[in-house]
N, C-alpha and C positions, 0 to 999 in steps of 0.2 A: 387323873392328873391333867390341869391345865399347862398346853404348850404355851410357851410367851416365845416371838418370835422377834428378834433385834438384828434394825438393820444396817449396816455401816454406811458410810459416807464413798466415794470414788473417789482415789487419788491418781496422781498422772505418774507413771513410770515409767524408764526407757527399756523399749526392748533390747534382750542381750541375744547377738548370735549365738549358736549352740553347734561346736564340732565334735568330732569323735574323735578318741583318742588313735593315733595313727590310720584314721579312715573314715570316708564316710559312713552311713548309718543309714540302714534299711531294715525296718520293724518288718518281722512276718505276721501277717493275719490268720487265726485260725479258723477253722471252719464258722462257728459259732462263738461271736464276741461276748451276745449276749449271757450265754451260759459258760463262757471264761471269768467273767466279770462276776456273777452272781456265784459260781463255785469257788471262787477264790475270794471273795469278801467274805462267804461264809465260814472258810478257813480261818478268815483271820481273824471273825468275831468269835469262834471260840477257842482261841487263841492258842491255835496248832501250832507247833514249830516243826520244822525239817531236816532234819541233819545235812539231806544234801544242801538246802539253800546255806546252811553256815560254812559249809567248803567253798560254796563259790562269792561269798564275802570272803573269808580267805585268800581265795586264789586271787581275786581280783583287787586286794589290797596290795598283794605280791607283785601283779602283774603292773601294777601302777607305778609302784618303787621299782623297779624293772627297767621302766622306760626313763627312771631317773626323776621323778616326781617325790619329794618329801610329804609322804603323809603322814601325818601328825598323829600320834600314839594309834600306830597299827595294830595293835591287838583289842584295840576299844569298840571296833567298828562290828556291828550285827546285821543278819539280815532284815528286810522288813516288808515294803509292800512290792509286789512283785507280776509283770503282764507276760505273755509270750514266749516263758522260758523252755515250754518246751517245742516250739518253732527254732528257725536257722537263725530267728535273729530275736532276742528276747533281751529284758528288763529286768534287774533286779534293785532294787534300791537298798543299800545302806547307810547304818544312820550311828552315831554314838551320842551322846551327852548333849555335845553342843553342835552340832547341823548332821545333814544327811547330805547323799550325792547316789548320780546315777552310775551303776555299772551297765556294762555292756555284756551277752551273753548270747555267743555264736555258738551255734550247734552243740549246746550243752556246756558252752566251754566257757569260765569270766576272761573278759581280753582286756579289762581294765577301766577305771574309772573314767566316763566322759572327759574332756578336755573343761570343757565352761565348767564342770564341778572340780576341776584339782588347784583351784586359788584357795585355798584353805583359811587365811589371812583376817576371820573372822571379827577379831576387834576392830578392823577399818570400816565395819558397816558393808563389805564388799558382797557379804556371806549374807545371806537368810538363816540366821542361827536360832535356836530354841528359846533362848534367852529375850527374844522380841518378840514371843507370845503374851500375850496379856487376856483377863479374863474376856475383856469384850471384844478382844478379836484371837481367837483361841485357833488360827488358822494361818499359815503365811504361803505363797507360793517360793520354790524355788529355781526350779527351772522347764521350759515347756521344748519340744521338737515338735513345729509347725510345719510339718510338708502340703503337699500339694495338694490331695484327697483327704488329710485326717491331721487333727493334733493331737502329741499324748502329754500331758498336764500333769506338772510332778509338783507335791506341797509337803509342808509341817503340818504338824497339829499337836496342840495338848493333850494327854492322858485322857481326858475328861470327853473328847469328839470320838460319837463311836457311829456317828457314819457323818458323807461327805456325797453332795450332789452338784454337780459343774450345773449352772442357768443358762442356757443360751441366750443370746438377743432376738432370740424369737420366742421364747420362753422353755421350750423342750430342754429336757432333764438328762443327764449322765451319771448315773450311779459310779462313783468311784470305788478301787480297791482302794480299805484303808485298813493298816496294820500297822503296829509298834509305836504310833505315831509319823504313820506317811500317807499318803496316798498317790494316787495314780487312775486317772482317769483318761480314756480314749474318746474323742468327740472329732464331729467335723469341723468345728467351729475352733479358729487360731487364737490361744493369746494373746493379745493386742494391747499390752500395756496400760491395762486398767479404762481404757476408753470405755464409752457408754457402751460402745458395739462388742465390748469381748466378752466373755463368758465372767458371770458373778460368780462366789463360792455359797453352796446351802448346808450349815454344818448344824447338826443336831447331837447336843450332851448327853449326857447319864441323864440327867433330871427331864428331858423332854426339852429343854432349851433351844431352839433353834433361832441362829447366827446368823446372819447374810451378808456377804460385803464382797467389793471385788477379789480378783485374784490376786493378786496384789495389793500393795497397802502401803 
């Protein structure tokens, strides 16, 4: 099969700051990124579920309406791609229908959906919703945590993306986790608001198609 590889155009975005929800945010590093990275994308290409990952979307829909957050049809929301959870301080992403957001996952425990993800308000454009995938950009980001040493880069994706590689601006590659339609990638390289200097997205379909464009769009 020939690959045909299409590549997008750069558009300009503002970066959004990114808080936690009652605190700051400190990823734990495990011993070995690389074999977190490659054992969990292989979970989720053949398409394991967890019962514990659906408690802690659970717990962390709870924990969000808790803190007095309206989220919108609580029972809809799944687990999906996921880094670090079993570190002091880990990732799980959930997602339903129309977008996805970040939860927070301390010592095994959800504490509740990121702050920058609980605007839920999706029809004002505010939202990177599912609904503004399209075939020839079968990818959106939606939200990145830029520290000091490392970024970790959270996106959509179409049914159809069944992997996802962050491009640096020096060309080095980041295999993302990608599951249910999300992914999650770790790189040292920030987000940067679609400028020439941030990281591109390299997404490859079911057919061998591979996609290129910013992370943003």
């Amino acid at each position: 099969m020939m690959t045909k590889k299409i590549t997008l155009p750069v558009t300009i975005a503002a970066v959004a700051s990114v808080f936690a929800v009652g605190g700051a945010v400190a990823f734990g590093v495990t011993p070995s990124k690389d074999d977190t990275v490659a054992n969990e994308a292989r979970a989720a290409s053949q398409g394991q579920s967890d019962p514990i990952d659906a408690k802690l979307a659970r717990d962390c829909v709870q924990a969000t309406i808790a803190r007095g957050v309206d989220v919108p049809e609580p029972g809809s929301w799944r687990p999906a791609a996921k880094m670090d959870v079993d570190t002091p301080h880990g990732i799980l992403v959930i997602r339903n229908a129309k977008a996805a957001v970040v939860c927070l996952i301390d010592n095994g425990k959800a504490t509740g959906i990121m702050a920058a993800d609980s605007h839920f308000d999706g029809s004002t454009g505010q939202r990177h919703t599912y609904r503004k995938l399209t075939a020839s950009r079968p990818f959106d980001y939606f939200d990145a945590l830029n520290n000091s040493t490392e970024s970790i880069q959270f996106g959509i994706a179409s049914d159809g993306v069944t992997a996802v590689k962050l491009v640096a601006p020096d060309g080095s590659e980041t295999a993302a986790v990608v599951k249910e339609g999300t992914f999650i990638a770790k790189t040292k390289h920030a987000e940067d608001s679609n400028q020439a200097t941030t990281n591109h997205v390299r997404a490859t379909l079911t057919d061998g198609t591979v996609i290129e464009g910013p992370l943003r769009g």
